[in-house]
C-alpha positions as CSV (number, residue, x, y, z in Angstrom):
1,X,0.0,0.0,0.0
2,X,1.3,3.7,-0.5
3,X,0.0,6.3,1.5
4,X,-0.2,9.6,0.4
5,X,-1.9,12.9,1.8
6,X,-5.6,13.7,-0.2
7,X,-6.5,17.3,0.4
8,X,-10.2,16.5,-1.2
9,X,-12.8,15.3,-0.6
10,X,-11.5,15.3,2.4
11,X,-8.4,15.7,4.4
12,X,-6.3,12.9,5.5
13,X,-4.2,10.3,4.8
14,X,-5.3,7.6,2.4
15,X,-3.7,4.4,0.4
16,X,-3.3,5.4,-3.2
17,X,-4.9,2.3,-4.6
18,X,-8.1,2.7,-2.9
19,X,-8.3,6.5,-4.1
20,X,-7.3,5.1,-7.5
21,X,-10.0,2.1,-7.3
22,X,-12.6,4.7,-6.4
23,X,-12.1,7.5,-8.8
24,X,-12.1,4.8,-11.5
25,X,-15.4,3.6,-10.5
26,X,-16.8,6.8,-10.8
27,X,-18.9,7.1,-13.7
28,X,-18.2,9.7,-16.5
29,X,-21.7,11.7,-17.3
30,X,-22.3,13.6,-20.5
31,X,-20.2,17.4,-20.8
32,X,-21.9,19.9,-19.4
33,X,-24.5,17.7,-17.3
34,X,-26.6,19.3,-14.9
35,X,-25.2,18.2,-11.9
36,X,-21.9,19.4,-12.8
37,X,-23.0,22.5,-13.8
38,X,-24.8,23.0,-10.6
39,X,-21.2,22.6,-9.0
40,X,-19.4,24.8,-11.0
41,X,-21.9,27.4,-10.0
42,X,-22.3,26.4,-6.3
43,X,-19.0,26.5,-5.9
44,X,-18.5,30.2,-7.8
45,X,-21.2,31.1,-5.4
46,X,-19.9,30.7,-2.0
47,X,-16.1,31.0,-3.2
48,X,-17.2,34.4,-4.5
49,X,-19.0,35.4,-1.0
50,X,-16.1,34.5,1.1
51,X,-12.7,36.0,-1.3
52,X,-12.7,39.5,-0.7
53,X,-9.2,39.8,0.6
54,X,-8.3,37.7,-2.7
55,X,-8.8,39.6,-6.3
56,X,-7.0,36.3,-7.7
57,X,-9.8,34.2,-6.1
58,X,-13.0,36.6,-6.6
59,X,-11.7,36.8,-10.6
60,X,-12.1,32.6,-10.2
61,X,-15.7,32.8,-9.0
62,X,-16.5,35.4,-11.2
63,X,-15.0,32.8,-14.3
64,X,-17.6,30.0,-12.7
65,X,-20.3,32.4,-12.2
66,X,-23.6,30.7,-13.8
67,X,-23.9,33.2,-17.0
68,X,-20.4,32.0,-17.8
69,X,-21.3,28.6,-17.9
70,X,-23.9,28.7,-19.6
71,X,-22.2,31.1,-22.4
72,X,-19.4,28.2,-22.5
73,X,-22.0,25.4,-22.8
74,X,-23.7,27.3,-25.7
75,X,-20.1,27.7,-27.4
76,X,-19.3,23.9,-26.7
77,X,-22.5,22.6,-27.9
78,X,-21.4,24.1,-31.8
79,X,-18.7,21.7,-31.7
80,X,-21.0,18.9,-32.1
81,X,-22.9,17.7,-35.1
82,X,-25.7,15.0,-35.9
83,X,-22.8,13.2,-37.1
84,X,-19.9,14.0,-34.5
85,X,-21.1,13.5,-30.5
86,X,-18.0,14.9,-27.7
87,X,-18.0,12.7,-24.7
88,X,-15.2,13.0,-22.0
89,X,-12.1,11.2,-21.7
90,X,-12.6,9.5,-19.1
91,X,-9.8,10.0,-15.9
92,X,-7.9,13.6,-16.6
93,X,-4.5,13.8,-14.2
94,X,-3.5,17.2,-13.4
95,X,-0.5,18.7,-11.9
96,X,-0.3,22.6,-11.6
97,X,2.2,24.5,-10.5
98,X,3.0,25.6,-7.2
99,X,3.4,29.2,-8.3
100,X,-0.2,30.5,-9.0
101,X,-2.4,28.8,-6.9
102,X,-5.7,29.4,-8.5
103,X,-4.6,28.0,-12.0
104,X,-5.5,24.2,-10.5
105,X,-9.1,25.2,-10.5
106,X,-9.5,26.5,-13.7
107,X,-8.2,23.3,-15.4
108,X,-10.1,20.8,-12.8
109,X,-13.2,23.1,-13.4
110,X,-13.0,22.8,-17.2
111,X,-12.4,19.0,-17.1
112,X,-15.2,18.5,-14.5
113,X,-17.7,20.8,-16.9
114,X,-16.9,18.5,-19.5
115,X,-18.0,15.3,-17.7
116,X,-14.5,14.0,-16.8
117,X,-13.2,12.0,-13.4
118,X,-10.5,14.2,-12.1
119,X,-7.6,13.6,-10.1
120,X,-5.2,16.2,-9.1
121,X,-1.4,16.7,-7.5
122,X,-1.1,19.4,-5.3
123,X,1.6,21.3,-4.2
124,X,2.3,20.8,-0.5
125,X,3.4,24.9,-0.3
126,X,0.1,26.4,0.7
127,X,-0.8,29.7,0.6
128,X,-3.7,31.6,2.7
129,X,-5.3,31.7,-0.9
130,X,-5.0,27.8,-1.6
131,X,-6.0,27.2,2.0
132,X,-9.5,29.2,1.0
133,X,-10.1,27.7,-2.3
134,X,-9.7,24.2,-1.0
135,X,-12.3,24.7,2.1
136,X,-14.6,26.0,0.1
137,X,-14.5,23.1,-2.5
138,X,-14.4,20.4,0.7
139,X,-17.5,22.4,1.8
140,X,-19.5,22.6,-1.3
141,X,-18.8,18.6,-2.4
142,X,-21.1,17.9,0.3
143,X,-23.4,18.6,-1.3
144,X,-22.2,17.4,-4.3
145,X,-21.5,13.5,-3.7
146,X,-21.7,12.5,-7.7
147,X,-18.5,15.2,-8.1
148,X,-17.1,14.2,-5.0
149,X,-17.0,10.7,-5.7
150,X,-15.1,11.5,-9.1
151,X,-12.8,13.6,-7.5
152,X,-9.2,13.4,-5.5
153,X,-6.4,15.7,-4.8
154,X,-3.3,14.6,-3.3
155,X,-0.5,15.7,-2.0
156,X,2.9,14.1,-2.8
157,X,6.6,14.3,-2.6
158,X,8.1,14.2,-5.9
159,X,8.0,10.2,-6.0
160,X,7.8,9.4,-9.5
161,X,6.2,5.9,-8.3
162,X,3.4,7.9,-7.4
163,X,3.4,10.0,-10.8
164,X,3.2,6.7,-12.4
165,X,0.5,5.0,-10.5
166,X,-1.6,7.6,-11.4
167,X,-0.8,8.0,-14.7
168,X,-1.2,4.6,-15.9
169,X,-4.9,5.1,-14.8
170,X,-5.0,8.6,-16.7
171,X,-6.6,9.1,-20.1
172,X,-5.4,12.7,-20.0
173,X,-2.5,14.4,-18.3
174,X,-2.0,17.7,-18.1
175,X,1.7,19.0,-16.9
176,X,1.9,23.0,-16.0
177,X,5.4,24.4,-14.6
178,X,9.1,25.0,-16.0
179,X,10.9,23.0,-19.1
180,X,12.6,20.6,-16.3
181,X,9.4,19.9,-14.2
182,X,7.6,19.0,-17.8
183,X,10.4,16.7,-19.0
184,X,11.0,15.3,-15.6
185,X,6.8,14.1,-15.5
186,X,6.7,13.4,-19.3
187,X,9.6,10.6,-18.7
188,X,7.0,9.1,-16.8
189,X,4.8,6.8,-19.3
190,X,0.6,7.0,-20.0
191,X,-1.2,4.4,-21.3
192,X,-0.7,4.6,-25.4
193,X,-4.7,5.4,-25.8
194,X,-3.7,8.3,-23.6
195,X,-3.0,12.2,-24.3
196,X,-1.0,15.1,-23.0
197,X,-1.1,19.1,-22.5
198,X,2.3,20.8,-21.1
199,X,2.3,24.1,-19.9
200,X,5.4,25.0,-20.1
201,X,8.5,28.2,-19.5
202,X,6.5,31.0,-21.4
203,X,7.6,34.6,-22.1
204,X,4.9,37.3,-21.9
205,X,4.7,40.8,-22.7
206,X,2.6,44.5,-23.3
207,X,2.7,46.8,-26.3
208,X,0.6,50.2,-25.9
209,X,0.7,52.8,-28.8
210,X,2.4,56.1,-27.6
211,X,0.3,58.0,-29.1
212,X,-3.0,56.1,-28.1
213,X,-1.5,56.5,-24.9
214,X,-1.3,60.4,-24.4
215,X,-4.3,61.3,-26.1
216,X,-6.0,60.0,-23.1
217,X,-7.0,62.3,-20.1
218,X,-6.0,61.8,-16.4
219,X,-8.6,59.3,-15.4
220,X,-8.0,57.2,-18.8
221,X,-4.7,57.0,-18.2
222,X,-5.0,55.7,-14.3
223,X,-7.7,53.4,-15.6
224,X,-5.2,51.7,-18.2
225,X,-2.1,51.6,-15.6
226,X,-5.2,49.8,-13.0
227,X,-5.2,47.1,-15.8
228,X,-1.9,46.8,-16.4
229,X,-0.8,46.3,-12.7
230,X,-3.9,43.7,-12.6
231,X,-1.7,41.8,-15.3
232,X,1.3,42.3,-14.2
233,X,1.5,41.9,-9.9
234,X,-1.0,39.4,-9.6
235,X,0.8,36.4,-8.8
236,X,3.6,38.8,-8.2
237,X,4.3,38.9,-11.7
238,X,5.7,35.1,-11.8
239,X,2.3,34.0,-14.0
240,X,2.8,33.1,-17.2
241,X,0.8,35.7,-19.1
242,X,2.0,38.3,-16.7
243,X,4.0,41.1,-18.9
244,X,7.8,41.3,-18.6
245,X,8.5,43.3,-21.5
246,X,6.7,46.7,-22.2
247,X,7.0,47.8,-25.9
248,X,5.9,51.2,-26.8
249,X,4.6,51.7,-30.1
250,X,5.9,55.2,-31.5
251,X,8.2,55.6,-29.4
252,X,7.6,58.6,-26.6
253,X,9.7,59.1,-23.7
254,X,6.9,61.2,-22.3
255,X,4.6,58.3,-22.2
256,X,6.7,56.3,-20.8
257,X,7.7,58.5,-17.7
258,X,4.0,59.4,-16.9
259,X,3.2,55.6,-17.2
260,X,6.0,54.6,-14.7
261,X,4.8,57.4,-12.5
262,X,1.7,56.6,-12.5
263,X,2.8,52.8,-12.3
264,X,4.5,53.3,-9.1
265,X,1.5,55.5,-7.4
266,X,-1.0,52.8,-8.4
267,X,1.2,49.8,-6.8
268,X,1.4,52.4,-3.6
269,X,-2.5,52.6,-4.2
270,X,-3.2,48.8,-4.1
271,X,-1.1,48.2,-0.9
272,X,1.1,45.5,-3.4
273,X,4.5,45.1,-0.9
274,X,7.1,44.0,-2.7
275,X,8.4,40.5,-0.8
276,X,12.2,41.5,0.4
277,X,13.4,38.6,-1.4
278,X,12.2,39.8,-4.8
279,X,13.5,43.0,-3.8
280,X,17.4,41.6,-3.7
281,X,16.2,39.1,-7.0
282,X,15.4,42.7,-8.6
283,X,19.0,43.9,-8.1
284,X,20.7,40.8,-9.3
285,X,18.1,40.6,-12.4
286,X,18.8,44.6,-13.1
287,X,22.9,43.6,-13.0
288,X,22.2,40.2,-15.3
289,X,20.3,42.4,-17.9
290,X,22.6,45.6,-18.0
291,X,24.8,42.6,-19.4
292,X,22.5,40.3,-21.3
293,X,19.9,42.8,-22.9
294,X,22.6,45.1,-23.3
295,X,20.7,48.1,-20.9
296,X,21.0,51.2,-21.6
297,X,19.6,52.6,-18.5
298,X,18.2,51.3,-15.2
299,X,15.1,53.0,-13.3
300,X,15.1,51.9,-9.7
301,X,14.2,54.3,-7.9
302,X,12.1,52.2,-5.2
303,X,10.8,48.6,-4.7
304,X,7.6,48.9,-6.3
305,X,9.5,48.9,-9.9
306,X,12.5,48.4,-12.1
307,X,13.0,49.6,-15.2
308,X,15.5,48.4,-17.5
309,X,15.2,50.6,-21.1
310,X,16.5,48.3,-23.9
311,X,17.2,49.4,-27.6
312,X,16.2,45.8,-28.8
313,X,14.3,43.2,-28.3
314,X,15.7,41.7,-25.0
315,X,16.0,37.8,-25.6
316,X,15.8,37.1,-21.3
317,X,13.6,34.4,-21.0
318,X,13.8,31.8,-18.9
319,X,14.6,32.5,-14.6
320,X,12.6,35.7,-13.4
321,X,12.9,37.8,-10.6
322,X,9.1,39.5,-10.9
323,X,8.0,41.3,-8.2
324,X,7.7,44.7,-10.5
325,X,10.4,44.2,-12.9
326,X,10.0,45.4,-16.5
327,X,12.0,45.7,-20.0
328,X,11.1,48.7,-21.8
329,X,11.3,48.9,-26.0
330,X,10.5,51.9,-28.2
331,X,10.1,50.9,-31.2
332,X,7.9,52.4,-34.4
333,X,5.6,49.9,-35.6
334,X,4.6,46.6,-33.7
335,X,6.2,44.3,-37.4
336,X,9.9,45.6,-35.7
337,X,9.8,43.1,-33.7
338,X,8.1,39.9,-35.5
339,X,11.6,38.7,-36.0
340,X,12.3,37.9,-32.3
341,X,9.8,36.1,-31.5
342,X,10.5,32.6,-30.2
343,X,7.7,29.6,-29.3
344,X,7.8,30.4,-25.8
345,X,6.0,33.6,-26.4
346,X,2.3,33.5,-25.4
347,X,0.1,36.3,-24.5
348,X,1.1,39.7,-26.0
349,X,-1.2,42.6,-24.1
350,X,-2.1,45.8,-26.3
351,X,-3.8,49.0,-26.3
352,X,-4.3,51.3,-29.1
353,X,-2.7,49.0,-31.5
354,X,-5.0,48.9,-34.5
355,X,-7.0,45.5,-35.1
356,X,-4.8,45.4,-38.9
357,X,-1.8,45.9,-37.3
358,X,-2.4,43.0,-34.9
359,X,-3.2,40.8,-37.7
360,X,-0.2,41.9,-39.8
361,X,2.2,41.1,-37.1
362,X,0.5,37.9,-36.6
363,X,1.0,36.8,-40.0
364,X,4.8,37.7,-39.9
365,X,5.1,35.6,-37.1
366,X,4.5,32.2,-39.4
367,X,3.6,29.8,-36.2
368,X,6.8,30.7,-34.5
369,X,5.5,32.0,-31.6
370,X,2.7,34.4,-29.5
371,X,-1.2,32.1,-28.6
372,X,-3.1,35.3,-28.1
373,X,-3.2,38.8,-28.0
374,X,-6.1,40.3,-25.4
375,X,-6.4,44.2,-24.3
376,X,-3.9,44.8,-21.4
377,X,-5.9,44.0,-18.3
378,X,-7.1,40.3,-19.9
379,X,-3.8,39.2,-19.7
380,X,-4.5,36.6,-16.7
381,X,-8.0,35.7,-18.1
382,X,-8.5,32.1,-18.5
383,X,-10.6,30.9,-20.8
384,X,-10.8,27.5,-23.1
385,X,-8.1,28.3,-25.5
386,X,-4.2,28.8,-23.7
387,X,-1.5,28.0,-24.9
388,X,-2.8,27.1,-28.3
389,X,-4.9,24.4,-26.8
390,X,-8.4,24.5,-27.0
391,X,-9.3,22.6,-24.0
392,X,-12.6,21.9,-25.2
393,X,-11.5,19.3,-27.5
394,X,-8.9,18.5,-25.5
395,X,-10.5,17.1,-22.4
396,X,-13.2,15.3,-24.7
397,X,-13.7,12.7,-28.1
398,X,-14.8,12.6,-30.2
399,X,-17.1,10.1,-31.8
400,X,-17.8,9.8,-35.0
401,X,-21.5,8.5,-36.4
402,X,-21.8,7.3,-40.1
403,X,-25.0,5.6,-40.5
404,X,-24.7,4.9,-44.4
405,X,-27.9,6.9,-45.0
406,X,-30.2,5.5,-42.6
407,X,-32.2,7.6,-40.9
């Protein structure tokens, strides 16, 4: 027997074959059946009632509020045809990361809309936020006995016995965290009828046209740094859709110092204090990238952010300080920078950049990198499609009907 640590249903210790044996005698139920919707929604509910000290967590309830359910059934239910029927996958394995601890929801939640058993590895750092989340699932499973009978999440070492066990039960497997934590997990083997989603390293960053930019008054301009530090110190800018880079579009060094002033005063403003150890990774990251992205000046004047202006596109992805640490670009059109785009690009954040210029500089790009572009403030977001995936499709099959003609 191995005994591991299940955080739901309940909390205790339990023998991973039995939570195995039971998950898998779970039944499956069609995507988007009522009693999983009625979870979702519960659970949005009472999670929303009881977050208010957590923007991360209120902006999760308001993603399972009922209206958005039922605008992703609607949007789920085109995907199907008289001849093509989406059922679940059957058991979905996820393991999030430890760094944003409200990103395990949004993939269980999708999986569990979609009919699916679910098992999940969680991190054994807990947060005050993860602490909330999970009570508030234990709580609302009570009443919920059909979810909470297809449902387990454990807590583990990093055994890869335990990986294994689990994945050789999986249909799906979803993998989020850096390139050695994905490679480490995928090592570990599914069943051949099984499939895999990694969410890997990923670089993200903002574009706002200068001009755009100054032609708004003093309350548009607060409004749009709000959003931006939404994006950018939730998570304390370690998620991976959070901006590092800010490019300016027609290039204004009057923007740019009103936006960093006003940056600053809105960070003040929100009560956002700076963690002292990001505050020394801040100075080491300013030193790396006066050397690697070839700086040509550094504005750190306080804690709350550090500016490092580039003259190209700074190629510094990878390890990441965050905590209010930006690269800063001026460039003339958006197209300058196609070129250095890389596949671990993802979300690109805009404002006043023109709808044709978007989809010019997408088609330079030729698949090598960037999955979506939203208005700066979306940035963190979820929704089905991330990373490329659409996670529709990807937590379901589907079946295909020929009948020959018959009707």
């Amino acid at each position: 027997m191995t005994a591991v640590s299940q955080v739901i249903p309940e909390l205790r210790a339990v023998d991973l074959e039995s939570v195995l044996d039971g998950v898998a005698a779970a039944p499956v139920v069609p995507p988007f059946h009522a009693s999983r919707r009625d979870f979702v929604t519960d659970l949005a509910r009472r999670l929303g009632r009881r977050s208010a000290a957590h923007p991360e967590s209120r902006a999760l309830a308001y993603w399972m509020r009922k209206a958005e359910v039922t605008r992703m059934e609607a949007a789920f239910a085109e995907l199907g045809t008289d001849d093509i029927v989406l059922q679940p996958r059957g058991t979905v394995f996820h393991i999030p990361p430890a760094n944003v601890d409200t990103i395990f929801v949004y993939s269980w939640a999708m999986s569990t809309l979609l009919g699916n058993r679910n098992i999940v590895r969680m991190s054994s750092r807990a947060t005050d936020q993860s602490n909330l989340i999970l009570e508030v699932i234990r709580e609302v499973l009570i009443d919920h006995p059909e979810v909470a009978r297809s449902t387990s999440m454990l807590t583990y070492g990093h055994e890869d016995a335990i990986t294994a066990a689990i994945s050789r039960v999986s249909d799906t497997r979803v993998i989020w965290g850096g390139d050695a934590t994905v490679n480490r997990i995928r090592a570990v083997a599914l069943p051949p009828h099984a499939t895999e989603l990694t969410f890997t390293d990923r670089f993200s960053f903002a574009a706002i046209s200068a001009p755009a930019y100054l032609a708004l008054d003093e309350a548009g301009r607060d409004a749009l740094v709000e959003r931006f530090f939404n994006d950018a110190y939730f998570f304390d800018q370690m998620g991976c859709s959070s901006a590092r880079l800010l490019i300016w579009v027609g290039a204004s060094d009057e923007a740019s110092s009103d936006f960093r002033q006003r940056l600053r005063s809105m960070v003040r403003t929100k009560g956002y204090d700076v963690p002292t150890s990001a505050a020394i990774a801040k100075i080491g990251q300013a030193y790396r990238g006066m050397i690697d992205a070839d700086a040509v000046a550094v504005d750190s004047r306080d804690n709350a952010l550090t500016v490092l202006d580039v003259e190209r596109f700074p190629h510094v992805r990878g390890e990441f300080c965050g905590g209010g640490f930006l690269y800063e670009l001026p460039v003339e059109r958006l197209a300058d920078i196609a070129e250095d785009i890389r596949r671990a690009d993802q979300t690109l954040a805009v404002f006043g950049i023109p709808q044709a210029d978007l989809r010019d500089f997408v088609g330079r790009l030729t698949g090598r990198g960037v999955d979506r572009i939203v208005p700066i403030g979306k940035a963190l977001e979820f929704s089905r499609y991330w990373d490329g995936y659409d996670l529709f499709t990807e937590f379901t099959r589907k079946v295909t009907i020929d009948s020959g003609g018959v009707s």
